[in-house]
C-alpha positions in Angstrom: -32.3 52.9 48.2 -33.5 48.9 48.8 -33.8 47.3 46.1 -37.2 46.0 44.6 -38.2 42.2 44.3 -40.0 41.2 41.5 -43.7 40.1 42.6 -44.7 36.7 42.3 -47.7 36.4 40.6 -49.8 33.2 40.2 -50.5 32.7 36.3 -53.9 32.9 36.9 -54.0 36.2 38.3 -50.7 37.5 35.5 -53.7 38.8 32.7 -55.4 41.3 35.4 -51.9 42.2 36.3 -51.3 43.5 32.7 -54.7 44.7 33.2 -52.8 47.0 35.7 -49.8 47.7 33.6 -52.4 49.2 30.7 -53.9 51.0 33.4 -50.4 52.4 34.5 -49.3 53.5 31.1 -53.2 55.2 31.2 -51.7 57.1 34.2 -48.3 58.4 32.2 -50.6 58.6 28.9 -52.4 61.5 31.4 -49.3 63.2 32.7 -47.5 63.7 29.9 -50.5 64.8 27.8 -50.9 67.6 30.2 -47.1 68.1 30.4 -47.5 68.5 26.5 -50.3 71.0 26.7 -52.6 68.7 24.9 -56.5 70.1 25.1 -57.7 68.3 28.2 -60.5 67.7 26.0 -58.7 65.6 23.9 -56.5 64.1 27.1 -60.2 63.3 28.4 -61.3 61.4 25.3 -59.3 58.9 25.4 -59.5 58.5 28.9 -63.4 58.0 28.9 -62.6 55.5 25.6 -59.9 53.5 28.1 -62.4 53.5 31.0 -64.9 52.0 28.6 -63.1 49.7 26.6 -61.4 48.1 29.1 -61.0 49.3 33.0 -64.9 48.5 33.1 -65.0 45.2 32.3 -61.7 44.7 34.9 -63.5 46.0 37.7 -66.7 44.2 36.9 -64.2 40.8 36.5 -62.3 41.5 39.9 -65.3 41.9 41.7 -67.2 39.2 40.4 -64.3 36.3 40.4 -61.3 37.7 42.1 -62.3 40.2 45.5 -65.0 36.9 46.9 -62.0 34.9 47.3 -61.3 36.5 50.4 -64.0 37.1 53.2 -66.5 40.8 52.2 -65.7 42.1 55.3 -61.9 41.8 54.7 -60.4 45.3 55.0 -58.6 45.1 51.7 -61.4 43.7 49.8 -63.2 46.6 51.1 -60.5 49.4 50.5 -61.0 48.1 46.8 -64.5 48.4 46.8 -64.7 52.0 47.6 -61.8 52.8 45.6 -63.3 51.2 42.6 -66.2 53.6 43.1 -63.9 56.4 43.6 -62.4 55.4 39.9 -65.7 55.3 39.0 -67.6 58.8 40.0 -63.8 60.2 38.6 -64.3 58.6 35.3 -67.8 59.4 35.0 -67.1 63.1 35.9 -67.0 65.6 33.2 -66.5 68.9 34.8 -62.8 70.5 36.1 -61.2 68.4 33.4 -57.7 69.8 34.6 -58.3 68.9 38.5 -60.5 65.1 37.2 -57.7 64.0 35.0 -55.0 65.1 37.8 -57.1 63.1 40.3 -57.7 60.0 37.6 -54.2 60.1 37.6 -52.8 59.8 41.3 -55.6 57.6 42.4 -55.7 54.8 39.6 -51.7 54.5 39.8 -52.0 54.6 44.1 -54.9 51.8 43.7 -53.2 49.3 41.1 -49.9 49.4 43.4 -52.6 48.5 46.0 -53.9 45.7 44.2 -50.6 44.4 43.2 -48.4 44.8 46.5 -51.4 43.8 49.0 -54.4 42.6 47.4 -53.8 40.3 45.1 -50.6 38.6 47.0 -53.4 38.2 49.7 -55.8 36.4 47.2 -53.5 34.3 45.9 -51.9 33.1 49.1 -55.7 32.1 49.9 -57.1 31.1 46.5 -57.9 27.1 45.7 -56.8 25.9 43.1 -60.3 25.5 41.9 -60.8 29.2 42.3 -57.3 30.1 40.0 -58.8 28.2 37.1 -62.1 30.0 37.3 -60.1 33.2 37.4 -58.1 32.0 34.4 -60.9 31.0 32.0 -62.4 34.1 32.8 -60.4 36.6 31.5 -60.8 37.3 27.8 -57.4 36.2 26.0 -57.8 39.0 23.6 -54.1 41.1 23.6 -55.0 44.8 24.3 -55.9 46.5 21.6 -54.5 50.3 21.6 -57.0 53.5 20.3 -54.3 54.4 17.8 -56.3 57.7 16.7 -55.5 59.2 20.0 -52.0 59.0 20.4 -51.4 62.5 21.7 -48.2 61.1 24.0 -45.5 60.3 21.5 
C-alpha cells in the first residue's frame, strides 16, 4: 500500500477544508446510522438540518469566492458545478429515504475527496494573493456548532 502525503493546504482555503471534514463525518454519521437500524426518518433529519445549517452556505461561498478563481470553462470547475447540483436535488429529495441517504452518502464523500485532491490544489496553485485574503475574510470564523439532539451515531 503507498503511503499518503498530507495535503498542503493554503491557510486561506484550511476553513472550507474543515468544511469538508464536517461534511465527511456527515457521510459516517449516515452509514453507521443505517448500520444501527436508526429510522431513516430520523437519519434524514439531521441530514436535511446539516444540509441547511451549513453545506448551503459552503456551496453558495465556493461558488461565489473560491470556483472563479480558475477560468468557468475549466473542467474541474465544472465537474463541481454539476456535482454541487447533484448534492443538491439529493438533499432536497424526500422520497426512497434508504436509496437517497445511501446516495447522499457515496457522492458527498467521492466529491469532497474531489475538491480536496484536485480542485482546490488547482486553485490554490493559481490563486493571488489578493484572491486568498478575500477567500479568508469570507468565511465565517464561527467553530461548527454540532445538533446535539440528534446524536443517533454514538
Amino acid at each position: 500500500m503507498k503511503p499518503t502525503t498530507p495535503i498542503k493546504r493554503a491557510p486561506e482555503l484550511k476553513p472550507f477544508s474543515h468544511d469538508h471534514h464536517h461534511a465527511l463525518l456527515l457521510c459516517w454519521k449516515i452509514k453507521t446510522g443505517m448500520a444501527k437500524n436508526i429510522e431513516l426518518e430520523r437519519i434524514k433529519e439531521y441530514v436535511n438540518w446539516f444540509y441547511q445549517n451549513h453545506l448551503q452556505t459552503h456551496f453558495e461561498l465556493e461558488e461565489k469566492y473560491i470556483f472563479p478563481i480558475l477560468e468557468a470553462d475549466n473542467e474541474h470547475i465544472q465537474q463541481a458545478l454539476k456535482e454541487h447540483k447533484r448534492l443538491t436535488d439529493l438533499f432536497e429529495t424526500t422520497s426512497d429515504l434508504e436509496t437517497n441517504l445511501k446516495s447522499i452518502e457515496k457522492e458527498l464523500e467521492a466529491h469532497i475527496r474531489f475538491e480536496e485532491r484536485i480542485l482546490f490544489a488547482e486553485i490554490q496553485k493559481s490563486a493571488t494573493k489578493k484572491q486568498l485574503e478575500i477567500i479568508e475574510e469570507i468565511h465565517s470564523k464561527d467553530a461548527f456548532v454540532e445538533n446535539e439532539n440528534a446524536n443517533f451515531w454514538s
